[in-house]
N, C-alpha and C positions, 0 to 999 in steps of 0.2 A: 366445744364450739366449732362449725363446720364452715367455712366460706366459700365461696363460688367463685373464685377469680378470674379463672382460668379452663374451658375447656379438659386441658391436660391434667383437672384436677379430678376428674371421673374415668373407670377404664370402661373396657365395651360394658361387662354385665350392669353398670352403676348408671349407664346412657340407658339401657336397655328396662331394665327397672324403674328410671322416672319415666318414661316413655309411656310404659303401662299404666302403672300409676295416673300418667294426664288422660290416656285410654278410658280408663276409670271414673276421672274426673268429665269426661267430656259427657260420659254416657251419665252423667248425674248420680253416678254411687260415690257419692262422699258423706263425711259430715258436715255441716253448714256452719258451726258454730265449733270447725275445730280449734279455727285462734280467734276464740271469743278472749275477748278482752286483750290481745298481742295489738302494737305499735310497731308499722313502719316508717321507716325515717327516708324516704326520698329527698335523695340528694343527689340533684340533677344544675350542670354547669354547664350543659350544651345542651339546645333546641332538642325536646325531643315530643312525638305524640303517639306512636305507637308503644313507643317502651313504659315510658312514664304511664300514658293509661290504663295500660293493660297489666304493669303491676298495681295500682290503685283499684282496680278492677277486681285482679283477681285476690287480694287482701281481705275486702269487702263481700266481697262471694263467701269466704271463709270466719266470717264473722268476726273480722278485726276492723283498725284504723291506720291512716297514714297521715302524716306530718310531714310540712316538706317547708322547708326555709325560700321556694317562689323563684330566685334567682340569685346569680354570684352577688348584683347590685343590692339585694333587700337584706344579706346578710352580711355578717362580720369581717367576710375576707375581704370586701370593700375596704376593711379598714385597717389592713393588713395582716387580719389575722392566718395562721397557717391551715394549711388542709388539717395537719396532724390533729392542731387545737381543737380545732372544728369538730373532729371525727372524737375524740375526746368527749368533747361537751355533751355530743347529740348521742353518743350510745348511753349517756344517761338520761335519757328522754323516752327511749324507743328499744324494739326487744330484738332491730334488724334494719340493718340500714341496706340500702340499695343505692349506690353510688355509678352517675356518669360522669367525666370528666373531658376536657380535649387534651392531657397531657400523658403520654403513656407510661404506666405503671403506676399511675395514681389508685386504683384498688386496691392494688399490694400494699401499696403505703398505708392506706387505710386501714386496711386489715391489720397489720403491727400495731396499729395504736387502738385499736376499737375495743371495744370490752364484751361486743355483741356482734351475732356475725354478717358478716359485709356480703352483700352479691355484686358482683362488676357487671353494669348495665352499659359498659363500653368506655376504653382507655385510651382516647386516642386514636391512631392506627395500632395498636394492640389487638386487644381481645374484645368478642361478645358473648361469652357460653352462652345466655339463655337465648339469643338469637339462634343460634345454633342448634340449643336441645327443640328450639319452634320449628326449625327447620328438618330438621331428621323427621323430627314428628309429621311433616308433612308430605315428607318423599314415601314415611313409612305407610300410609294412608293409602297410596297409588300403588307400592310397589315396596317389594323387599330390600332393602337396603344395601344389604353384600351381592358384590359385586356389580353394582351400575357403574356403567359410565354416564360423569357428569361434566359437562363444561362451566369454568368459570368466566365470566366475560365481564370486561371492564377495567375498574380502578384495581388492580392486584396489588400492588403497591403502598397505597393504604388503605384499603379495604379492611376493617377490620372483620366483616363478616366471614370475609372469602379467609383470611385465614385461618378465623377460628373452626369454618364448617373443612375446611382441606383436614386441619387437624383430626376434627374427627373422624374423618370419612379413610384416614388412615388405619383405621381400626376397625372395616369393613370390608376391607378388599376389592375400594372402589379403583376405577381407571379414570385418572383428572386429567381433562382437556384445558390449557389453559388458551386464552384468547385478549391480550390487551395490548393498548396502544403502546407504541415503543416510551422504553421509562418507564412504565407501571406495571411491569413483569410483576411475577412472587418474587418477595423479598428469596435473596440466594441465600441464606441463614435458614429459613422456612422453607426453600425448594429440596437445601441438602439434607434436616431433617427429615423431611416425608420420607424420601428415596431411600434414607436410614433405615426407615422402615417399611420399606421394602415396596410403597407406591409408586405407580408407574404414572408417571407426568409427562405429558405430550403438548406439546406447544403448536400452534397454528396462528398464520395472518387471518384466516378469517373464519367465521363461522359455517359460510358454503361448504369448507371442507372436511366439515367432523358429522353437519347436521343429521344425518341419516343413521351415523350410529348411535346417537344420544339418546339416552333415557330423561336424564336431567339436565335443565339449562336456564342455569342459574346467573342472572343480571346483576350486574350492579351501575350504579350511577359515576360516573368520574364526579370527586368530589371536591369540588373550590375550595373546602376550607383548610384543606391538609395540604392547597399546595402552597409554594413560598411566592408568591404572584402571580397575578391575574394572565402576562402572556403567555407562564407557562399551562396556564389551564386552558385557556383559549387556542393551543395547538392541538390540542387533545381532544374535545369535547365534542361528540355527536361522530365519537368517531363506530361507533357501530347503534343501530336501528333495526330491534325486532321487530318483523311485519309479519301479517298473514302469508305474504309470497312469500318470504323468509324458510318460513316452516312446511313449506308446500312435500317436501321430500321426507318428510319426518317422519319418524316412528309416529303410529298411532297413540300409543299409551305415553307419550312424550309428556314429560309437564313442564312448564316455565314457570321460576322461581326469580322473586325480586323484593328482597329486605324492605322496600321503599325509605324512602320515597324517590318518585321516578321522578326526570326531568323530561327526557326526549326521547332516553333510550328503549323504549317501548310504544308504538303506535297503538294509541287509545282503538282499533280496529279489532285487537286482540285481545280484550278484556272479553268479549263472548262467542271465543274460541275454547272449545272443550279439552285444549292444552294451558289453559290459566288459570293460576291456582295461586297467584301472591297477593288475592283479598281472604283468601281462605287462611291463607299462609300467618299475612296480618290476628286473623281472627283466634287462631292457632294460638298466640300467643299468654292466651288469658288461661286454658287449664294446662299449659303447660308450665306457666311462672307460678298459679298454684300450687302444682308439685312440686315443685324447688322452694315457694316459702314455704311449705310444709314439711320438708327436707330439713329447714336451717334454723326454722323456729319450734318445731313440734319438741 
C-alpha cells in the first residue's frame, strides 16, 4: 500500500517518472478503463474546486468512481465522530481515499488508520504533493527544471504550496528567491532544511529586485484563514501586485505561476500576457493526479 503524503515521500527519479507518466497521459496514451471499477473516497474538510475536481476528473477519465461525504456538516464528525473513525469506516467503502483537511498532519493520521491508500490533498499549512507534482509538471513544459531560479512571493508562512514546491525544487538545483510580507517568511525548520541540502535561498523586499533574473515566479495569495485574526491579515494583504509593468524587465521565456485562487495579487491585465501559465497550471492538474491515482491504486 503506497500513500502520498508528503512531497518527501518521492526522490528526483520517482518526480521524474510520474511526470512522464502525466506526459503520457496528457498526449492521450493511456488506458481509459485502467480503474474500471476502483472507488475514490474524497474527503474534503476545506473549500476546495480545483483540487476536489480535478481528482474526480481525473478518476472518471480512468474509468472509476468517487464518493465523497459533501461536507464536515453532512457527515459523522458533526457528531463527534473522530478523523481516525471516519478514515476507518470509508476505506471500507472505497479502494483510495483522497483526504483535505485544515489541521496539519491530518494525512498522516489518516494514513495510520486507513486500510487503503491515502493521498494528502492539503494539511493545513503542511503539505500539497500533488499540487506540487502539477506544478513541476508545468515549469517542466516551458523549461527544464534543474537549475532555475524561482521566486516565491507571498504567504510563505503558511503556504502550504510554497513549501511543498521549495521541498522539491531542492532536488533540482534550483536557486529560491524568497519574497514576503514581514511574519510570513519560510518557516525557519523549512528554511534550515533546504540549505541542509545544499539550496541556496535569497531573501528580498521586493520583487523589482530579483525580476530580471527569474525564470519562475511563482504567487501565492496571503491567506485569511490560517491567520489567528482578521487585523493581523489586514496588515498584510495586497501587500505585493503582479502587473504588466511589473514584468516589463523580464526574461522573455519567464512564466508566472499561481496555485489559485487569486485575490488581488495578480492584475486580471495579465492573464493574456505570454508569461501566464496558472489556468494552464490549474488544467495541469487532471493528468497529472491521474498518474498518481494510478500510482496508489493500480
Amino acid at each position: 500500500m503506497h500513500h502520498i503524503i508528503s512531497i518527501g515521500d518521492f526522490d528526483r527519479n520517482e518526480i521524474d517518472r510520474l511526470l512522464d507518466h502525466a506526459r503520457q497521459i496528457d498526449a492521450k496514451k493511456y488506458d481509459k478503463n485502467a480503474l474500471y471499477g476502483k472507488i475514490l473516497a474524497v474527503l474534503f474538510f476545506e473549500p476546495s474546486t480545483r483540487t476536489r475536481m480535478s481528482f474526480e476528473s481525473a478518476i472518471a477519465r480512468l474509468g472509476g468512481t468517487s464518493v465523497s461525504v459533501g461536507s464536515v456538516e453532512a457527515c459523522s464528525m458533526a457528531k463527534g465522530e473522530t478523523l481516525a473513525d471516519t478514515v476507518r469506516v470509508v476505506s471500507g467503502y472505497a479502494d483510495a481515499i483522497v483526504i483535505r483537511h485544515p489541521r496539519e498532519g491530518a494525512a498522516r493520521l489518516a494514513a495510520e488508520f486507513a486500510t487503503v491508500p491515502v493521498i494528502n490533498a492539503g494539511d493545513g499549512a503542511g503539505q500539497h504533493p500533488s499540487q506540487t507534482l502539477l506544478d513541476l509538471y508545468t515549469i517542466s513544459q516551458s523549461m527544464p527544471i534543474d537549475g532555475i531560479d524561482i521566486a516565491l512571493v507571498g504567504d510563505l508562512r503558511y503556504g502550504r504550496t510554497a513549501h511543498s514546491l521549495a521541498s522539491a525544487l531542492s532536488l533540482y538545483n534550483a536557486r529560491l528567491h524568497a519574497i514576503s510580507p514581514p511574519g510570513l517568511e519560510l518557516p525557519s525548520a523549512l528554511s534550515a532544511d533546504l540549505k541542509d541540502k545544499g539550496m541556496e535561498i535569497v531573501e528580498h523586499d521586493t520583487i523589482d529586485d530579483v525580476i530580471s533574473a527569474l525564470d519562475v515566479l511563482y504567487v501565492t495569495r496571503i491567506q485569511r484563514e490560517r491567520f489567528p485574526d482578521s487585523a493581523s491579515y489586514f496588515n498584510v494583504t495586497s501587500s505585493y501586485r503582479i502587473t504588466p509593468e511589473l514584468l516589463a524587465d523580464a526574461k522573455k521565456n519567464l512564466i508566472v505561476l499561481h496555485p489559485l485562487p487569486r485575490v488581488d495579487e495578480i492584475d486580471p491585465r495579465l492573464d493574456e500576457s505570454p508569461h501566464a501559465r496558472y489556468f494552464e497550471q490549474s488544467k495541469n492538474g487532471v493528468p497529472v493526479r491521474m498518474a498518481m491515482l494510478m500510482k496508489v491504486m493500480q
